[in-house]
C-alpha positions, 0 to 999 in steps of 0.5 A, a space after each residue: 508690196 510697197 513697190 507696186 506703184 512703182 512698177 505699176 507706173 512702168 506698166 502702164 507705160 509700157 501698154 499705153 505708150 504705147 492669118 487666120 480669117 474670120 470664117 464659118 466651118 464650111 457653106 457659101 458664106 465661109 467661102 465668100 469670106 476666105 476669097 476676101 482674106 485672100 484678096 486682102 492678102 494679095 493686096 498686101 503683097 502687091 503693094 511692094 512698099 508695105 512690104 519693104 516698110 514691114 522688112 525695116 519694122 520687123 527688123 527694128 523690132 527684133 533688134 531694139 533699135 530704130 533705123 533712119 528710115 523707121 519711122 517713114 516706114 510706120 508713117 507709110 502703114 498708117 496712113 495708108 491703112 484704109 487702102 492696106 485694109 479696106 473691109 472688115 475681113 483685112 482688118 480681122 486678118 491684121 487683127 488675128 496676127 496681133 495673136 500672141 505674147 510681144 516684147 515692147 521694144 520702141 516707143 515715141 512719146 505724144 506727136 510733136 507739133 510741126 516735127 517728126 517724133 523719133 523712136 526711142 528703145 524701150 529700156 525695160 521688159 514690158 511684154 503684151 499678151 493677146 488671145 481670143 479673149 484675153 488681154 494681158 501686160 506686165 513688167 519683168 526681168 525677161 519673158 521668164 520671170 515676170 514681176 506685175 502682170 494685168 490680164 482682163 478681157 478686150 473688146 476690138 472694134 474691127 471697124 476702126 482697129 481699136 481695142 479697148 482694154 478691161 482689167 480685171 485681174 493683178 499678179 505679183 511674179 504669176 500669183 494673183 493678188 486681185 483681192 489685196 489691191 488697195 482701192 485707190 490703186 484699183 480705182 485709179 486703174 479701172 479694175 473691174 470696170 465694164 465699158 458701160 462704166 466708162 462716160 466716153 469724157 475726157 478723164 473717163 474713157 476705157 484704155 485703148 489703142 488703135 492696131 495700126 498694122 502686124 505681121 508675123 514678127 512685129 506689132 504696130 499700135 497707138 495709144 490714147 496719148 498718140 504715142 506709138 509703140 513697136 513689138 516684137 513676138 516672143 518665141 515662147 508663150 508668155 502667160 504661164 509665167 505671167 498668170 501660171 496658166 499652164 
C-alpha cells in the first residue's frame, strides 16, 4: 500500500494528459436520425484530408511512435472539428467509437506559447476504458495484470465533446479497495464526488477532457491542462482484469 501515491500519480497522469447512431427502435424519428449518421459519415469520407490525417494517427498509435507529420494531422482534426461534426448525431457518432478499452501511447505536455508542442511515447502501461456508463483508468504492467485502477461514471456533453469524469471506485491489481483509502488521498482525488459537488472555480472543476476525434483504431483527446493524449484500441476488453468484471 505504501506505493499508491506513486502509482496514483502515474495514473492521474496517464488520464489527464491526457459507429453506432444514437436512434429510436423503429418510427420516423429513428429514421430521420440514421439518415443524419449517414450523412455525417459521408462528410467524413468526403473530406480526403480527415481521412489521410486519421491513416497517420492510427498508425502512430499503433506503434508508439510520432511521425513528422503527426501532430499537423491532429492539429487538421481540431480545428476542423465543427465542419467534421456539425450536429449532435456526428458528435454521438464520434462519441459511440470512443467505446472500448485503449492504451495510452502519446502525449504532449501544456501548449507551448509561440511553438508547436511534439509528442512524445508514453513509457508506461496506462489504459482508459469506456462504456455506456462507465469510465475507467489505470497503470499496469500490460493489458493483463493491471496494478491501480479507478472506475466511476461519466457525463458527456455532446454539444461540446467534453467528458466529465466521477470517480467512484479504486482497485489494487482487479480488488476493490474503495473502503481502505485514506482520506486525504480520497479527498485530493474527488472520490465520491457528484458534478453538483464541484464549483466550476479553478481548484474545483470535475476532471474532464475534450474528445477531439476516434476511429476504429485511435483516440484522440484534451485534458484540462491543453495536453493532448493518443490511444490506441486494445484487442481485448480491459475491465476483467482491471475490476474482475467478467
Amino acid at each position: 500500500m505504501a506505493s499508491t501515491p506513486f502509482l496514483l500519480t502515474l495514473l492521474l497522469l496517464g488520464v489527464f494528459v491526457a459507429c453506432e447512431c444514437f436512434t429510436d427502435v423503429g418510427g420516423p424519428l429513428a429514421t430521420i436520425k440514421r439518415t443524419h449518421c449517414l450523412f455525417a459519415a459521408t462528410l467524413l469520407e468526403q473530406d480526403a484530408t480527415y481521412t489521410k490525417s486519421f491513416q497517420i494517427i492510427d498508425k502512430c498509435a499503433a506503434a508508439g511512435v510520432p511521425s513528422d507529420d503527426l501532430y499537423d494531422a491532429v492539429r487538421y482534426i481540431d480545428r476542423n472539428a465543427s465542419k467534421l461534426y456539425p450536429d449532435d448525431s456526428a458528435k454521438g457518432e464520434m462519441w459511440k467509437r470512443a467505446y472500448g478499452s485503449w492504451k495510452l501511447q502519446l502525449a504532449t505536455g501544456p501548449p507551448a506559447r509561440g511553438g508547436i508542442t511534439p509528442f512524445k511515447a508514453v513509457p508506461i502501461f496506462a489504459y482508459a476504458m469506456i462504456d455506456e456508463k462507465k469510465f475507467g483508468n489505470g497503470v499496469g504492467l500490460n493489458q493483463d495484470t493491471i496494478i491501480l485502477s479507478l472506475l466511476g461514471p461519466h457525463y458527456f456533453n455532446t454539444k461540446r465533446r467534453v467528458m466529465g469524469i466521477g470517480i467512484e471506485d479504486m482497485f489494487l491489481f482487479s480488488n476493490k479497495v474503495t473502503q481502505f483509502v485514506p482520506e486525504f488521498v480520497s479527498d485530493g482525488m474527488g472520490l465520491k464526488k457528484k458534478p453538483t459537488d464541484f464549483s466550476g472555480k479553478k481548484g474545483s472543476r470535475m476532471p474532464a477532457f475534450t474528445i477531439i476525434g476516434s476511429s476504429e483504431k485511435s483516440l484522440i483527446a484534451r485534458g484540462g491542462s491543453g495536453g493532448i493524449a493518443i490511444w490506441t484500441r486494445l484487442d481485448k476488453d480491459i475491465r476483467p482484469a482491471a475490476y474482475g468484471l467478467e
